[in-house]
C-alpha positions as YAML, in Angstrom:
chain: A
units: angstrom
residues:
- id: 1
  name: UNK
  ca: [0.00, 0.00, 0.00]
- id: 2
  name: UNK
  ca: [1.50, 3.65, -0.94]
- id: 3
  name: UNK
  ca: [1.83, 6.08, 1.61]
- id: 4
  name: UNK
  ca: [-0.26, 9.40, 0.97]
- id: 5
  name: UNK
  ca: [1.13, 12.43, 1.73]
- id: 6
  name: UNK
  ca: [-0.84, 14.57, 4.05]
- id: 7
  name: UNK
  ca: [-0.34, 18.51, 4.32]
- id: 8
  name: UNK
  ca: [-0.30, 20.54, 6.84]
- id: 9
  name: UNK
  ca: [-3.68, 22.20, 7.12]
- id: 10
  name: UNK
  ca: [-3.25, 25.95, 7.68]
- id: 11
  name: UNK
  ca: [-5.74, 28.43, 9.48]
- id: 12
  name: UNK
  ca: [-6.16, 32.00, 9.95]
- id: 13
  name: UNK
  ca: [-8.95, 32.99, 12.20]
- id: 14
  name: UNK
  ca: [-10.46, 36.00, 14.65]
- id: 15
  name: UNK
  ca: [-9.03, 35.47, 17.73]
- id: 16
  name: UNK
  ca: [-11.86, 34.56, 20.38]
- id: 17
  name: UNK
  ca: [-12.59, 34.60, 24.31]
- id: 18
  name: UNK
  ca: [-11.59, 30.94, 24.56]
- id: 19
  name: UNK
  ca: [-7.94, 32.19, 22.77]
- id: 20
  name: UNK
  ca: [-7.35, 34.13, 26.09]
- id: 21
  name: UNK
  ca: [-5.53, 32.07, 28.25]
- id: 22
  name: UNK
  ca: [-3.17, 30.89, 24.81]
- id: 23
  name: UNK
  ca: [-2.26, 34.73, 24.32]
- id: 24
  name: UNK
  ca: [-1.91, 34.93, 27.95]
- id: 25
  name: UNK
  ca: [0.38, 32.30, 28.52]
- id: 26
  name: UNK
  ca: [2.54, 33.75, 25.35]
- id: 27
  name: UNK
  ca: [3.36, 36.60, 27.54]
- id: 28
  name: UNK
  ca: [3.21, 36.04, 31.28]
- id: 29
  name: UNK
  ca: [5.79, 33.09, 30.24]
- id: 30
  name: UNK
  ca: [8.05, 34.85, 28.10]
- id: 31
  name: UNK
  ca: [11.88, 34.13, 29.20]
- id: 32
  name: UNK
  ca: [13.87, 37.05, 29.82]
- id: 33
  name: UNK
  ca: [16.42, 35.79, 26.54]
- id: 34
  name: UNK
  ca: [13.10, 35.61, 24.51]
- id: 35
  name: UNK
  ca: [11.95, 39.05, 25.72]
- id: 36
  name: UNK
  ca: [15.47, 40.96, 24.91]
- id: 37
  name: UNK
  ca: [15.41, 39.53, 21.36]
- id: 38
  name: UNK
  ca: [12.20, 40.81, 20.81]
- id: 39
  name: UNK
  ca: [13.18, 44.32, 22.48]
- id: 40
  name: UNK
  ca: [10.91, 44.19, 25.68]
- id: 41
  name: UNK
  ca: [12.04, 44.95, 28.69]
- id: 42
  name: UNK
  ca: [10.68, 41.96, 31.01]
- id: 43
  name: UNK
  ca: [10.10, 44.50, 34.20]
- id: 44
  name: UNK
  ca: [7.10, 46.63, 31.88]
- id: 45
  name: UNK
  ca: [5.36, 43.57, 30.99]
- id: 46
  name: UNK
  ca: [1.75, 43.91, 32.88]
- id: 47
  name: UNK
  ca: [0.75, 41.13, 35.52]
- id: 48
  name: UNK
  ca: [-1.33, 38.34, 33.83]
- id: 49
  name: UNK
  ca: [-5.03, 39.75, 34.80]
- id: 50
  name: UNK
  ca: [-4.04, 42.71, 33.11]
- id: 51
  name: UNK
  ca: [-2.95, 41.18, 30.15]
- id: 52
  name: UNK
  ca: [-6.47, 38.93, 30.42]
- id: 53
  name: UNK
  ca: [-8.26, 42.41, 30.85]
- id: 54
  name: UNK
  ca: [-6.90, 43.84, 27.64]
- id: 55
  name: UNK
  ca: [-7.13, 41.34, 25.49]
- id: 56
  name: UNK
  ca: [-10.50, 40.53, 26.22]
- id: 57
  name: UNK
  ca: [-11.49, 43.95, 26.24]
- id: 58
  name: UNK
  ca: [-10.33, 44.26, 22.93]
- id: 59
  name: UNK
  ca: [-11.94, 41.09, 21.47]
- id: 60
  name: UNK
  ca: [-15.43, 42.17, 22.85]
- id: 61
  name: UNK
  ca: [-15.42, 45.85, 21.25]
- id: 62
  name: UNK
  ca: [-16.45, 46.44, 17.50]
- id: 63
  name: UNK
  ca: [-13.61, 46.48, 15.01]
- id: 64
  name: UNK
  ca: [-13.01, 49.79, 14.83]
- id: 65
  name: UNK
  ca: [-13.09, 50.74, 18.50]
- id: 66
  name: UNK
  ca: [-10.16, 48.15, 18.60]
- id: 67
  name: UNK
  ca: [-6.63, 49.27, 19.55]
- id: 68
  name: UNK
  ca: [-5.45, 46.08, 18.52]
- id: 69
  name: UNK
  ca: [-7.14, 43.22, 16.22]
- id: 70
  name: UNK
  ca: [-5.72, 39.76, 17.02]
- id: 71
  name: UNK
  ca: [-5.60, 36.61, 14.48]
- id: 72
  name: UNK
  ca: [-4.64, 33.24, 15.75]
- id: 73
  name: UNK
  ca: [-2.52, 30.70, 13.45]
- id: 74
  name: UNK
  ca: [-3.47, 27.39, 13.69]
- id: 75
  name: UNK
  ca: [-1.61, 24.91, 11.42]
- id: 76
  name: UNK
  ca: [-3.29, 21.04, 11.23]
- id: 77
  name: UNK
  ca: [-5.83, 22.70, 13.88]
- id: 78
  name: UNK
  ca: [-3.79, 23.49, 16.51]
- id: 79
  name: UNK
  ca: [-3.25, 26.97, 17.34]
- id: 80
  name: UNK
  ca: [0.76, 27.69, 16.82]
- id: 81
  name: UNK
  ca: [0.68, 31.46, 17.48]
- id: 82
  name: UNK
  ca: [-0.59, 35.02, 16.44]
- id: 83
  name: UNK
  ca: [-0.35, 38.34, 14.30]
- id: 84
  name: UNK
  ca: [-1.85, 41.22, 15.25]
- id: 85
  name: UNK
  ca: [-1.97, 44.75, 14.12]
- id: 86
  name: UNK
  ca: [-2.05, 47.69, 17.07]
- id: 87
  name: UNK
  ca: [-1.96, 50.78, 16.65]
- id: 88
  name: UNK
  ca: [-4.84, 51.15, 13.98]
- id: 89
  name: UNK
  ca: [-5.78, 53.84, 12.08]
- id: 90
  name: UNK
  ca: [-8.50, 52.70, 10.20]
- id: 91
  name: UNK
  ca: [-8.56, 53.57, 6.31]
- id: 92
  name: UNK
  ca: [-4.83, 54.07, 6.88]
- id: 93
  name: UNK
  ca: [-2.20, 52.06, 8.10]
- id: 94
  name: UNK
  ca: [-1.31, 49.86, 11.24]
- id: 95
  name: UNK
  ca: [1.88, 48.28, 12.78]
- id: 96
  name: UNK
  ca: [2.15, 44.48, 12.65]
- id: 97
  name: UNK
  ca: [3.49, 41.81, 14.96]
- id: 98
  name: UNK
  ca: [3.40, 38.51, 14.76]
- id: 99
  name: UNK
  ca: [4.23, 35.88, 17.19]
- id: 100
  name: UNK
  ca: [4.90, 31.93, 17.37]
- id: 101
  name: UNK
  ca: [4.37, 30.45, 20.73]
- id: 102
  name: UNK
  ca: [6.23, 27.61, 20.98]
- id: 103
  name: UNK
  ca: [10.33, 27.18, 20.17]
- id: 104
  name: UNK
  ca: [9.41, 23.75, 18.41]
- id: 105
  name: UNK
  ca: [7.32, 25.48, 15.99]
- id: 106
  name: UNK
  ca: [9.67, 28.57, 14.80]
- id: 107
  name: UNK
  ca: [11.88, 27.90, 11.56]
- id: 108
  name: UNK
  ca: [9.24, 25.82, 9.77]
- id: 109
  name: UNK
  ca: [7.97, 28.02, 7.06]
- id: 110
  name: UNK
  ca: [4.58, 28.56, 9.21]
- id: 111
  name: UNK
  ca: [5.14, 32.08, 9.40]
- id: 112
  name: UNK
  ca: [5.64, 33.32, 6.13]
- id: 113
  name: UNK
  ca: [2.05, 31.01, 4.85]
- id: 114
  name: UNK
  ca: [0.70, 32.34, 8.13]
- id: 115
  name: UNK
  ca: [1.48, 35.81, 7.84]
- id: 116
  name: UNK
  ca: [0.46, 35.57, 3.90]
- id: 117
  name: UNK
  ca: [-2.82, 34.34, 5.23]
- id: 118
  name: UNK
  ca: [-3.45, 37.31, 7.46]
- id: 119
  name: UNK
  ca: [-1.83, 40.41, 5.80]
- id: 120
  name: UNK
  ca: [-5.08, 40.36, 3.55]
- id: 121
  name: UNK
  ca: [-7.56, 40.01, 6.37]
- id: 122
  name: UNK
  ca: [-5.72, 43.20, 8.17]
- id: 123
  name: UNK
  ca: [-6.25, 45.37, 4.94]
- id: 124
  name: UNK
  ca: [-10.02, 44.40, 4.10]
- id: 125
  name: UNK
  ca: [-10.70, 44.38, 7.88]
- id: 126
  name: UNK
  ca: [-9.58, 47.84, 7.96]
- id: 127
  name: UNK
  ca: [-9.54, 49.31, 4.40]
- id: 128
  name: UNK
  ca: [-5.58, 49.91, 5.27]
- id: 129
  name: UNK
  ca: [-3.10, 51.64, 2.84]
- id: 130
  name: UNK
  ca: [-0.23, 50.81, 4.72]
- id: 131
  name: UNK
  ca: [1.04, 48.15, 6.43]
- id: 132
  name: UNK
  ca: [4.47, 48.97, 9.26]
- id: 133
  name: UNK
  ca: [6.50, 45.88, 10.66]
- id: 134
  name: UNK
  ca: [8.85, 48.36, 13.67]
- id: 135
  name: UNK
  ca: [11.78, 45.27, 14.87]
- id: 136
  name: UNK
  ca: [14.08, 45.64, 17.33]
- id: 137
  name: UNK
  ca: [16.97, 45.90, 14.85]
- id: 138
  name: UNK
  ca: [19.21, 42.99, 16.67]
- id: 139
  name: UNK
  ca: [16.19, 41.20, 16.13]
- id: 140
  name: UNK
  ca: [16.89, 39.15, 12.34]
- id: 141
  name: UNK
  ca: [13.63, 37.17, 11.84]
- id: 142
  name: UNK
  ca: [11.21, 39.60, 11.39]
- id: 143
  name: UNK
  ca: [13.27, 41.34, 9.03]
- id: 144
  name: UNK
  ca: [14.07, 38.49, 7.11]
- id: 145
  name: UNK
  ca: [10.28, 37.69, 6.83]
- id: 146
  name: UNK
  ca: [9.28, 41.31, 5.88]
- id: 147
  name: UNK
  ca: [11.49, 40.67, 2.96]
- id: 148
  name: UNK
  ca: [10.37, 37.56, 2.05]
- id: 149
  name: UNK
  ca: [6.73, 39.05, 2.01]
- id: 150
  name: UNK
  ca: [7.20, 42.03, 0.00]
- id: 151
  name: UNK
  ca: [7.86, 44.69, 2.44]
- id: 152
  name: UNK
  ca: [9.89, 48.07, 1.99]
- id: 153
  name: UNK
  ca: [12.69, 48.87, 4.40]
- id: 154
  name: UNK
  ca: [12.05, 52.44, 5.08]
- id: 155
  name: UNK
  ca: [14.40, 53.61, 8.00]
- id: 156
  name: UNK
  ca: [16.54, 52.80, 11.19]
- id: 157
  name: UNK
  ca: [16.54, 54.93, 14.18]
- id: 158
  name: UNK
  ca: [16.76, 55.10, 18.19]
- id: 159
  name: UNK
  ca: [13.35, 55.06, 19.84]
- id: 160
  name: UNK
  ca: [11.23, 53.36, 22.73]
- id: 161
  name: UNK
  ca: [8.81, 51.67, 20.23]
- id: 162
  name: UNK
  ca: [5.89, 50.42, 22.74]
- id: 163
  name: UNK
  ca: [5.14, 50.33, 26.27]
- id: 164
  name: UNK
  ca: [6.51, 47.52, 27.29]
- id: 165
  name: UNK
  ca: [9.82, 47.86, 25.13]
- id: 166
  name: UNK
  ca: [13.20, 49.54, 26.52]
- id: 167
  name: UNK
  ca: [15.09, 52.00, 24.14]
- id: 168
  name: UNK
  ca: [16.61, 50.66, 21.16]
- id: 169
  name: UNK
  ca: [17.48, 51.05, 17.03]
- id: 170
  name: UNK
  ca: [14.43, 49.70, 15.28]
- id: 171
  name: UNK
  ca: [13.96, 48.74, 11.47]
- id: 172
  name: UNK
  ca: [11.03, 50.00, 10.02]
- id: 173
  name: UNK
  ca: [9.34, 48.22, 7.14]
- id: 174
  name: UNK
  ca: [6.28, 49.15, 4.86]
- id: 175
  name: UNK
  ca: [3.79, 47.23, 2.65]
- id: 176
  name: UNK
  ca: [1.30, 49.30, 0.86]
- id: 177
  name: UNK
  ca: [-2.35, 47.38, -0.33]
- id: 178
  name: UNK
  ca: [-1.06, 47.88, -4.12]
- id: 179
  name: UNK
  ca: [1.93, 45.76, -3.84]
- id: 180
  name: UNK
  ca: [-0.16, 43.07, -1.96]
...
C-alpha cells in the first residue's frame, strides 16, 4: 500500500474569548532571553489579569473601536501562534506583529504562509493603505520575513517603540495594499 502524503492544514482565524488564556500564557511566560530579542524589557510587561483584561477587552469591542485586532494561526488545527496589528488607524495604516508560541514550531515556514494568510484580512478588515512591521533591529527574523513578504525597508533609528519595550534602534518596514 502507498503512503499518501498529508499537508499541513493551515488556518487564519479571529481570535476569540476561549484564545485568552493561549495569548496569555505567550506573555506572562516569556523568558527574559526571549523578551530581549524581541526588544521588551521583562520589568514593563503587565501582571497576567491585566494582560487577560486587555485582550479581552479588545476582542469584545467592534472592530473599529479596537486598539489592537488579534488573528490566531493554527496549522493542522492546533493553534501555533498570532499576528496582530495595534496601533490602527482605520482607512490608513497599522503596525504588525506577529508571534509563534512555541520554540518547536519557529523555523518551519509557518510564518511566512501564516502571515500571507493574514496580511489580507488586516487590509479588508480595515480598508488599510499601509502596512508597518517596527523590529528591534538585533532582532533578524522579522526582518528576514518582511522581505520575504514584500515589504519596503524604510528607515533605522533610536526610539522606545511600545510600552513595554526599553530603548533601542528599530527597522522599520512598509507594505502598501497595491503591492499586496
Amino acid at each position: 500500500m502507498s503512503k499518501i502524503k498529508q499537508e499541513e492544514l493551515y488556518n487564519v482565524r479571529e481570535a476569540t474569548q476561549e484564545d485568552v488564556v493561549a495569548l496569555t500564557n505567550y506573555w506572562s511566560n516569556l523568558s527574559f532571553d526571549d523578551s530581549f530579542k524581541l526588544g521588551i524589557d521583562q520589568d514593563k510587561i503587565p501582571p497576567t489579569n491585566e494582560i487577560i483584561e486587555f485582550i479581552e477587552h479588545q476582542i469584545s469591542l467592534p472592530l473599529n473601536d479596537r486598539n489592537t485586532y488579534i488573528l490566531i494561526w493554527e496549522v493542522d488545527g492546533i493553534a501555533i501562534g498570532h499576528c496582530n496589528i495595534t496601533p490602527i488607524v482605520v482607512g490608513e495604516y497599522a503596525n504588525i506583529h506577529s508571534h509563534i508560541w512555541d520554540k518547536k514550531h519557529i523555523a518551519k515556514g509557518w510564518g511566512e504562509r501564516l502571515m500571507r494568510m493574514s496580511l489580507p484580512i488586516f487590509f479588508k478588515k480595515y480598508n488599510l493603505e499601509k502596512i508597518y512591521g517596527v523590529f528591534y533591529a538585533l532582532n533578524p527574523a522579522p526582518m528576514k520575513l518582511c522581505i520575504k513578504l514584500g515589504f519596503s525597508f524604510i528607515e533605522e533609528y533610536p526610539t522606545i517603540p511600545g510600552e513595554w519595550s526599553f530603548y533601542q534602534n528599530v527597522k522599520k518596514y512598509e507594505l502598501k495594499k497595491v503591492d499586496l
